[in-house]
ROMARVEX-660975 format. One record per residue (C-alpha): residue number from 0; residue in three letters; x, y, z. Coordinates in Angstrom, 3 decimals. Each point is the difference from the previous one (the first is absolute). Layout:
% residues N
+-----+------+----------+----------+----------+
:  nr : rest :        X :        Y :        Z :
+-----+------+----------+----------+----------+
: NUM :  ALA :        X :        Y :        Z :
...
+-----+------+----------+----------+----------+
END
This chain:
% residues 289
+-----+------+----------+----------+----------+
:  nr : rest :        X :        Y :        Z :
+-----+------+----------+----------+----------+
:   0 :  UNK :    0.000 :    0.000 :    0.000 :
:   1 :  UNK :    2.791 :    2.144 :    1.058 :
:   2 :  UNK :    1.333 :   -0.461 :   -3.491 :
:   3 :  UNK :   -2.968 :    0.713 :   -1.748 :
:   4 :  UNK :   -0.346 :    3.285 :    1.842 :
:   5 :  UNK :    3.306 :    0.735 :   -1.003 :
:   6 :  UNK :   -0.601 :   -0.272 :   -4.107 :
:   7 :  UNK :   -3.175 :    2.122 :    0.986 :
:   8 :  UNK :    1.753 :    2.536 :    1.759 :
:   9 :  UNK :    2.834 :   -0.163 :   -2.484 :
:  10 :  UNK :   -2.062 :    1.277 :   -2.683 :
:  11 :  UNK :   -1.933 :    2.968 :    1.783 :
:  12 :  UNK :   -3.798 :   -0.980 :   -0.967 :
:  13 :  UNK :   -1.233 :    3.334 :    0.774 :
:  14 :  UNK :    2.521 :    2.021 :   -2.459 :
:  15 :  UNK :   -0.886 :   -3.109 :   -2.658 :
:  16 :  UNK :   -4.029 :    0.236 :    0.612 :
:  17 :  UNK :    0.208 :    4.141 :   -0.601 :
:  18 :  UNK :    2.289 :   -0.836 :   -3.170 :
:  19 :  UNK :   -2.568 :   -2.323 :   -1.406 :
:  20 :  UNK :   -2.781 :    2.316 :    1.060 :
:  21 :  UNK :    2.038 :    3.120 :   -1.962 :
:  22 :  UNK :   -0.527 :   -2.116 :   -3.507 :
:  23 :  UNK :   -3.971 :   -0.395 :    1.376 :
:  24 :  UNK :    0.139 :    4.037 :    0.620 :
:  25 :  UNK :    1.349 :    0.229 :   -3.613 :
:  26 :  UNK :   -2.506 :   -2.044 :   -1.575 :
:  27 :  UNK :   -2.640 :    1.734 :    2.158 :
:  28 :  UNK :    0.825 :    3.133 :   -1.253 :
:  29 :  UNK :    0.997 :   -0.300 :   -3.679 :
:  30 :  UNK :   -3.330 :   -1.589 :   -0.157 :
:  31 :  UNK :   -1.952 :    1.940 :    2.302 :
:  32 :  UNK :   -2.892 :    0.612 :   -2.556 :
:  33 :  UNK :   -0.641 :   -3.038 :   -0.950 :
:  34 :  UNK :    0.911 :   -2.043 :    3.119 :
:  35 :  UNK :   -3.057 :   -2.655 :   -0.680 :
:  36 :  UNK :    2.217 :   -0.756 :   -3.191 :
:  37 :  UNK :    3.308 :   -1.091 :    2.039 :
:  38 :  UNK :    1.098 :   -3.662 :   -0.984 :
:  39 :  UNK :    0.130 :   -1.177 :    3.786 :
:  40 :  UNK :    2.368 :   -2.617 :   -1.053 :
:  41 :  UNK :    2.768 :    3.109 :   -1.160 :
:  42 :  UNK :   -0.709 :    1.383 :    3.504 :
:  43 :  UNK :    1.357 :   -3.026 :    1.604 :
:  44 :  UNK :    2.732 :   -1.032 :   -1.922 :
:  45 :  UNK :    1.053 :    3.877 :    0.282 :
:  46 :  UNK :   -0.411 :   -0.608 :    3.653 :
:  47 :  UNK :    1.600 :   -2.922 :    0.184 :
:  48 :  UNK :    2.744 :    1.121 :   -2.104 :
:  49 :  UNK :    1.126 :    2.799 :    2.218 :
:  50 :  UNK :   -0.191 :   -2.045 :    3.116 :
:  51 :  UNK :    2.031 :   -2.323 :   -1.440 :
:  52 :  UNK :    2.877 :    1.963 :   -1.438 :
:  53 :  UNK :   -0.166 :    2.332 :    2.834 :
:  54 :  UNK :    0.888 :   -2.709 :    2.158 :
:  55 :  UNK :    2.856 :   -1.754 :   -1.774 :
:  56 :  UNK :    1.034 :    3.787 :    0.281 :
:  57 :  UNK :    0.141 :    0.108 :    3.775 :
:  58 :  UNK :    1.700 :   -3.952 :   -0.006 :
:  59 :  UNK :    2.554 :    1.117 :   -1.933 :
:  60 :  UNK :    0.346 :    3.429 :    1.404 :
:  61 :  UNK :    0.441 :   -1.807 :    3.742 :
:  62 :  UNK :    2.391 :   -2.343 :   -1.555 :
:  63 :  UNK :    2.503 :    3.101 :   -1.432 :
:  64 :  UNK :   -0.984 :    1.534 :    3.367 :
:  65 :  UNK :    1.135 :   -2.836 :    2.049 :
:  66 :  UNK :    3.377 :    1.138 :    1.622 :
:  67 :  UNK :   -1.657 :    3.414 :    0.278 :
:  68 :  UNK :   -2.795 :   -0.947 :    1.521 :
:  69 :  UNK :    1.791 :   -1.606 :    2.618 :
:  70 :  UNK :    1.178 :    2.951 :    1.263 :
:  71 :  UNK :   -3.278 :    1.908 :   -0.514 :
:  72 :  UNK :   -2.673 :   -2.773 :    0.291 :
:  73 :  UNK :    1.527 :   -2.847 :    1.631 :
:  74 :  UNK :   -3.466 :   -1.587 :    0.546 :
:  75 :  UNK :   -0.995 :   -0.373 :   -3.741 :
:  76 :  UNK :   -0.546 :   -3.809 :   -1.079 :
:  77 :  UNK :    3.631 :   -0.054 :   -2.606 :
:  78 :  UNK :    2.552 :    1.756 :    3.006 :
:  79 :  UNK :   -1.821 :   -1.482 :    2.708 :
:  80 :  UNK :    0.587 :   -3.630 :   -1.574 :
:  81 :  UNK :   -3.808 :   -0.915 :   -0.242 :
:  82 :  UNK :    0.172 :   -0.284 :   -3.795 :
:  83 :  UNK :    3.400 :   -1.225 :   -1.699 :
:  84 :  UNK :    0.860 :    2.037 :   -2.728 :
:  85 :  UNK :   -0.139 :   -2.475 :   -2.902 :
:  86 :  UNK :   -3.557 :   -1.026 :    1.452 :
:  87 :  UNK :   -0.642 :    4.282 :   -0.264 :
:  88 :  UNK :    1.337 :    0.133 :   -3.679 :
:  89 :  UNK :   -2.269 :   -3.544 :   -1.426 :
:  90 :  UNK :   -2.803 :    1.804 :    1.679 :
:  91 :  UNK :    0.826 :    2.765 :   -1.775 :
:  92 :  UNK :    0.501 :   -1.764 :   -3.837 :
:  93 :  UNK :   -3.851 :   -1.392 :    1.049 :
:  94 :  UNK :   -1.414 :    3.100 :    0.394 :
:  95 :  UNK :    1.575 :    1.402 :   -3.312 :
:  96 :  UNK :   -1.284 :   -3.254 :   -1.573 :
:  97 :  UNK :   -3.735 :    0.905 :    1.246 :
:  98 :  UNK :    0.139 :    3.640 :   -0.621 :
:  99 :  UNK :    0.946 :   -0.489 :   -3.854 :
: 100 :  UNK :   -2.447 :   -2.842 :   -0.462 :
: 101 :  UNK :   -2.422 :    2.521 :    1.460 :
: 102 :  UNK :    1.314 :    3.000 :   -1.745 :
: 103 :  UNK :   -0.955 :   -2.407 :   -3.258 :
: 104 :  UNK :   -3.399 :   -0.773 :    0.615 :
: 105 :  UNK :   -1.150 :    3.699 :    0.486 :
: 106 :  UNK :   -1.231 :    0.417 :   -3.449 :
: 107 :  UNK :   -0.488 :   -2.885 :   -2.625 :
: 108 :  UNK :    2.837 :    0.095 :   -2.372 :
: 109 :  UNK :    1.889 :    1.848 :   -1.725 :
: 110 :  UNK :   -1.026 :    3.109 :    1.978 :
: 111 :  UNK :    1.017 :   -2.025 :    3.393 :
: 112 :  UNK :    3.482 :   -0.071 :   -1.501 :
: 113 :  UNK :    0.051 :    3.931 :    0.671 :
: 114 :  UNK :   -1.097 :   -0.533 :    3.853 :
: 115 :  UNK :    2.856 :   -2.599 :    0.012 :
: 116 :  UNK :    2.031 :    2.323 :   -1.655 :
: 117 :  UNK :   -1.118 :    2.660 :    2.957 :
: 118 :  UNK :    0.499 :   -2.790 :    2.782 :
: 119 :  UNK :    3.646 :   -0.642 :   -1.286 :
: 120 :  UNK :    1.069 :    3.775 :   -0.194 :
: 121 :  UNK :   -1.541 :    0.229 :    3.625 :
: 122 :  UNK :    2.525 :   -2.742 :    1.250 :
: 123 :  UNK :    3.540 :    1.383 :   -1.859 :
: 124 :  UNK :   -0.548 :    3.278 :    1.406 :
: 125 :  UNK :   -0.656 :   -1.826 :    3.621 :
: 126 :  UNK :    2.918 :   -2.292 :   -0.172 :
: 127 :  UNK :    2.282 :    3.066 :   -1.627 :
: 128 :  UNK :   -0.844 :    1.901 :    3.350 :
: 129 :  UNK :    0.501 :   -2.715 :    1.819 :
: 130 :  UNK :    3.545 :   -1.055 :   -1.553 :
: 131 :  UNK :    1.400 :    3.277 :   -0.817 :
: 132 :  UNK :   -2.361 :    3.274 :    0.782 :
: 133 :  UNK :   -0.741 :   -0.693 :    3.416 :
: 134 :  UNK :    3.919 :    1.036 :    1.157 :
: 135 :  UNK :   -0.716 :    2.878 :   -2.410 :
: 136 :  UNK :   -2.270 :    2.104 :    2.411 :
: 137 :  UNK :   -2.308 :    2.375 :   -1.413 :
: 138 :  UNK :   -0.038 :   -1.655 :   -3.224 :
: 139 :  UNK :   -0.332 :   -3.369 :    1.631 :
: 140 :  UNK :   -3.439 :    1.343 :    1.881 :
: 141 :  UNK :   -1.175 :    1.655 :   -3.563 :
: 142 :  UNK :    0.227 :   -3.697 :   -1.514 :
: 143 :  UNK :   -2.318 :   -1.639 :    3.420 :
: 144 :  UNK :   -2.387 :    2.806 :   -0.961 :
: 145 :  UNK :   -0.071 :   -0.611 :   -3.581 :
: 146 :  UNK :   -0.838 :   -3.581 :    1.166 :
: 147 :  UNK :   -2.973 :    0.963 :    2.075 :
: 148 :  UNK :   -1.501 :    2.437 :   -2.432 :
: 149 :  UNK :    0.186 :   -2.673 :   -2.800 :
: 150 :  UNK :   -2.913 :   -2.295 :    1.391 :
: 151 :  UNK :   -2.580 :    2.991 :   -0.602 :
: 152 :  UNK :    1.216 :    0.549 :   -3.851 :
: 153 :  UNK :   -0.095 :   -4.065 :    0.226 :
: 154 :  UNK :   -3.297 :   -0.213 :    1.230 :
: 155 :  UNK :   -1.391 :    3.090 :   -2.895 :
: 156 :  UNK :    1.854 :   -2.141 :   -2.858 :
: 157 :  UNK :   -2.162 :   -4.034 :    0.984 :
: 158 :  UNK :   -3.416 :    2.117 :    0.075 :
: 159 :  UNK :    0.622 :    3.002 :   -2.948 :
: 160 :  UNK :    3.301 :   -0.882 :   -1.535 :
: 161 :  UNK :    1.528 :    3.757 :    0.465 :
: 162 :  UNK :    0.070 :    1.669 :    3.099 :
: 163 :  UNK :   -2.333 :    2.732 :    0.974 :
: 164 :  UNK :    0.484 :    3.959 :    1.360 :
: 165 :  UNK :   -1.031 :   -1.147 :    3.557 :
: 166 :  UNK :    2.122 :   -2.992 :    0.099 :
: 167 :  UNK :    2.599 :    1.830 :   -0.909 :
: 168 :  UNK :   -0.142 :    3.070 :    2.476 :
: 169 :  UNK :   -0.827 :   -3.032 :    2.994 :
: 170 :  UNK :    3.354 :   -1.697 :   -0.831 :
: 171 :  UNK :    1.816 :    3.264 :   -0.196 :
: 172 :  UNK :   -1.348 :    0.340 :    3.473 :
: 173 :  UNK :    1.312 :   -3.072 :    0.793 :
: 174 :  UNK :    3.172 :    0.018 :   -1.285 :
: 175 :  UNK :    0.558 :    3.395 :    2.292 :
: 176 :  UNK :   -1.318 :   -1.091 :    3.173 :
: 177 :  UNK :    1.711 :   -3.678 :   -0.248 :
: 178 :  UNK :    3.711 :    1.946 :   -1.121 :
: 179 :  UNK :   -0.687 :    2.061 :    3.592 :
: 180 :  UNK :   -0.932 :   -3.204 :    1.895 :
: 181 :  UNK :    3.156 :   -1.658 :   -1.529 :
: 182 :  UNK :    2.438 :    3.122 :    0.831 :
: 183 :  UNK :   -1.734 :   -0.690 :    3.490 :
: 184 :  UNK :    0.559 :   -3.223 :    0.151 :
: 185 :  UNK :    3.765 :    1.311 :   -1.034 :
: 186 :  UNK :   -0.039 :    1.438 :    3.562 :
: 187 :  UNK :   -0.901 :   -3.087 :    2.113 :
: 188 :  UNK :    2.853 :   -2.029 :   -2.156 :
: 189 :  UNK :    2.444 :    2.333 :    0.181 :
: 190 :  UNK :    2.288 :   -2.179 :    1.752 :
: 191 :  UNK :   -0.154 :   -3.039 :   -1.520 :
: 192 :  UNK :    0.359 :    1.987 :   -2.816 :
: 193 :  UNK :    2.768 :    1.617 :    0.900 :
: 194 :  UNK :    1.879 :   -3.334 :    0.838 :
: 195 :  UNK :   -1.038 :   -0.953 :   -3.143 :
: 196 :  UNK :    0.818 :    2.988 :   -2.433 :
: 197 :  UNK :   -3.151 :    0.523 :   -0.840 :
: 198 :  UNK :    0.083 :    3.639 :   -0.701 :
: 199 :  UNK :   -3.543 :    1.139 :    1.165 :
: 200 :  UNK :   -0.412 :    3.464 :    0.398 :
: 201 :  UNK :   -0.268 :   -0.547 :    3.849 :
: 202 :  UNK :    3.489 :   -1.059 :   -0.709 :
: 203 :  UNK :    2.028 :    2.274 :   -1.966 :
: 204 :  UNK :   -2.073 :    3.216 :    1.533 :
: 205 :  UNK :   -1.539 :   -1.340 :    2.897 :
: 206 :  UNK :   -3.327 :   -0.365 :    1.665 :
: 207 :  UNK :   -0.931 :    3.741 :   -0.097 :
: 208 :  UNK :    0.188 :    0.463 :   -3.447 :
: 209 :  UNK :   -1.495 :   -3.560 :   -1.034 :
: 210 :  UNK :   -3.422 :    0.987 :    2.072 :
: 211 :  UNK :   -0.071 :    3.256 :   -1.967 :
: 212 :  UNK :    0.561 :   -1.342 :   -3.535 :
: 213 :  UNK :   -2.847 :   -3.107 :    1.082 :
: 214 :  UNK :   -2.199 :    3.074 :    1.301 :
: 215 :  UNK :    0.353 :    1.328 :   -3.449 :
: 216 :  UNK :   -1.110 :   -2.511 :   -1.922 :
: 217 :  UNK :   -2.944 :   -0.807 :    2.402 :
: 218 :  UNK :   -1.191 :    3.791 :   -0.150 :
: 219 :  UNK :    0.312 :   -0.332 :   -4.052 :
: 220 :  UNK :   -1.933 :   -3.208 :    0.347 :
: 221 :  UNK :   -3.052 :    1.922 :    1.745 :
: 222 :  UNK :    0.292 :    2.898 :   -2.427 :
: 223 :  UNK :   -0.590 :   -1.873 :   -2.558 :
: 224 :  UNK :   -3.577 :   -1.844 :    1.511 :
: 225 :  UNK :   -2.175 :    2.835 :   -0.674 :
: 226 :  UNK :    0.360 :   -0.315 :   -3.919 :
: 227 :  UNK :   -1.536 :   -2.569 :    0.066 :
: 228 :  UNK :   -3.104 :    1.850 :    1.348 :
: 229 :  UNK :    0.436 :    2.842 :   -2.373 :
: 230 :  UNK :    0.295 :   -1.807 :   -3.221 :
: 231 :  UNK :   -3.541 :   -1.694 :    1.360 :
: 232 :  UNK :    1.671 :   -3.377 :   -0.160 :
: 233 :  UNK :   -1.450 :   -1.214 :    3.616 :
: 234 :  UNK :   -3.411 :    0.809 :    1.752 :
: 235 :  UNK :   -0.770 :    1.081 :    3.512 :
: 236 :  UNK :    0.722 :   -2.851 :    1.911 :
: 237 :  UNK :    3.820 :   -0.057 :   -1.182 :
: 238 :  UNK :    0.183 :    2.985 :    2.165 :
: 239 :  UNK :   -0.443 :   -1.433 :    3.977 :
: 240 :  UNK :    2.702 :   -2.562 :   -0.840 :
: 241 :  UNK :    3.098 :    1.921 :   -1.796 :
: 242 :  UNK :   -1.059 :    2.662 :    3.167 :
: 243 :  UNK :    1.209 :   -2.990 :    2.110 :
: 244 :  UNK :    2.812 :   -0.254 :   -2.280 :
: 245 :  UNK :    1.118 :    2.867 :   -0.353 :
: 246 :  UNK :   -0.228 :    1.441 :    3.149 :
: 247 :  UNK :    1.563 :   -3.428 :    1.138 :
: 248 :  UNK :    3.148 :    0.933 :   -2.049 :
: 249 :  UNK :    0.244 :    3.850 :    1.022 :
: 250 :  UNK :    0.149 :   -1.183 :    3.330 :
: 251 :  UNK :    2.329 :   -2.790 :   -0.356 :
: 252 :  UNK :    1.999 :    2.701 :   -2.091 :
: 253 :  UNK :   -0.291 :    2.709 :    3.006 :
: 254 :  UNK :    0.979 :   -2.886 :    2.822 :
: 255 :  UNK :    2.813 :   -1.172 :   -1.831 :
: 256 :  UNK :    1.928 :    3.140 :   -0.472 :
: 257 :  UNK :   -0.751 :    0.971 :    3.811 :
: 258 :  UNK :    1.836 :   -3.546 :    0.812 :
: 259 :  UNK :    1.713 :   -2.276 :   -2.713 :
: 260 :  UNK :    1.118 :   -2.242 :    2.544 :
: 261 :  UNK :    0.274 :   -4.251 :   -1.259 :
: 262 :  UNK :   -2.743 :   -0.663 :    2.140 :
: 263 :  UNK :   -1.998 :    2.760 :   -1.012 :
: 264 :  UNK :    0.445 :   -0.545 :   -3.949 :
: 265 :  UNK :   -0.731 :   -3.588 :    0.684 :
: 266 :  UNK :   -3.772 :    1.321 :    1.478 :
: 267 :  UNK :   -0.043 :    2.229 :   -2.824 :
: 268 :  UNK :    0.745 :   -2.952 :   -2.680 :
: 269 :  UNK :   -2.571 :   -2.364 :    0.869 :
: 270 :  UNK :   -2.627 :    3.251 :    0.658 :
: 271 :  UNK :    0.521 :    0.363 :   -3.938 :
: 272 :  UNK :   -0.622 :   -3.253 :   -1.143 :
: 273 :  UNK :   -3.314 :    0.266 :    1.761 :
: 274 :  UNK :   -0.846 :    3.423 :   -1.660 :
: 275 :  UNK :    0.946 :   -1.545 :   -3.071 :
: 276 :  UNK :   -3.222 :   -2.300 :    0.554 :
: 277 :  UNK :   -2.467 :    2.529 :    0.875 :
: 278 :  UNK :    1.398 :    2.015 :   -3.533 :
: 279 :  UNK :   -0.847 :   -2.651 :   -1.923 :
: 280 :  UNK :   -3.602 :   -0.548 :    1.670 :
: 281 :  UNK :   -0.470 :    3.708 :   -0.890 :
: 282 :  UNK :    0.521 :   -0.535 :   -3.882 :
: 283 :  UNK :   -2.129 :   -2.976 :    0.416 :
: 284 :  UNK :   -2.757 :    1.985 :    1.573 :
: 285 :  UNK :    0.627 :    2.702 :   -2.161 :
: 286 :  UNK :   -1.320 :   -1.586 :   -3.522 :
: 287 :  UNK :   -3.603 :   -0.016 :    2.313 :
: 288 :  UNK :   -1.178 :    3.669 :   -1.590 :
+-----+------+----------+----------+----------+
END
């Protein structure tokens, strides 16, 4: 059982369930006026798809992380011995496996080639952050936001085959917020990371100036949510929710600067992964008009 809980753990069900619901929030929204007309099958597989590939993500990410991690999360199943590492990396080839054969039965061929094609572009740019970008920094955290805004444009592309104006501003939004969470994250790390040469901006400028670049991006982030409204994209009930968001982030933004302690970023971290959720409830609310 132990075991079990560790290949659970290992691949972080909650960030993998909010990556398969970003393709459903993509679908949702590219096809927002004619919803009765989605294939429920494409939702799935889209689902399913995104779960999958975002967990072979955090396998593999845990298994580069492993000497890291057991300076900065000792507990986690690879460092603390729970899960061996080759048992970690044929997990991982498994859930590749099952992400492409889902990625493939999105739409009937030859169109399902392009999801596949989508799926496959999703994982190089995940395994080049993990392999090279992630010692990068900055450019490392642009690359884990380019692979959390993807789902949405994934999810537009199984239900419309192009992605839409609204999809398109959402992951934008996305892609902000998630770089700030990451530069956070950059914060709690620091030194592991440090030990490590991963140059983080924590590390080469320090904490101070990390929490005001991730404040940044999350203030750009929130900017950009009432375009949405303007351009008429969303209706009324999109508004309660990104309030919640939003105001989520300015505060999260304001405590952060007053202390970017570890422990403090760490509260701030996980606080934005659960914004993240009530954002994408508001763009699912918001297509009621």
């Amino acid at each position: 059982m132990n075991k079990l809980g560790g290949f659970i753990r290992l691949i972080r069900p909650v960030n993998c369930t909010m990556m398969g619901f970003a393709v459903l929030v993509g679908a949702v929204l590219a096809a927002a006026s004619q919803f009765s007309g989605i294939n429920g099958f494409n939702v799935i597989f889209g689902f399913l798809t995104g779960f999958m590939f975002c967990a072979a993500a955090m396998v593999i990410n845990d298994y580069y992380d492993r000497n890291i991690d057991s300076i900065n999360e000792p507990n986690r199943p690879i460092p603390s011995g729970l899960i061996k590492t080759r048992e970690a990396l044929s997990f991982m080839a498994v859930l590749i496996v099952l992400g492409f054969v889902f990625a493939i039965l999105v739409r009937p061929l030859p169109f399902g080639l392009v999801c596949f094609g989508v799926a496959a572009v999703s994982l190089v740019i995940t395994a080049t952050y993990i392999t090279v970008g992630k010692r990068s920094g900055l450019p490392g955290n642009f690359l884990v936001s380019i692979c959390v805004a993807i789902p949405f444009i994934y999810g537009s592309i199984t239900v419309i085959g192009t992605v839409g104006l609204n999809v398109l501003l959402f992951a934008s939004m996305a892609f902000l917020s998630n770089t700030g969470r990451e530069i956070t994250k950059g914060i709690v790390d620091v030194k592991g990371d440090s030990a490590e040469g991963v140059k983080t901006l924590a590390v080469r400028f320090g904490e101070k100036t990390a929490a005001v670049v991730a404040v940044v991006f999350f203030i750009f982030a929130v900017a950009l949510t009432p375009v949405t409204w303007i351009l008429g994209l969303v209706g009324i009930w999109f508004i309660p929710f990104v309030l919640v968001t939003d105001v989520g982030l300015v505060t999260c933004s304001v405590l952060l600067l007053m202390d970017h302690s570890r422990e403090k970023a760490r509260r701030i971290k996980k606080a934005v992964l659960y914004l993240f959720l009530v954002g994408l409830l508001a763009y699912i609310f918001g297509i009621i008009k």
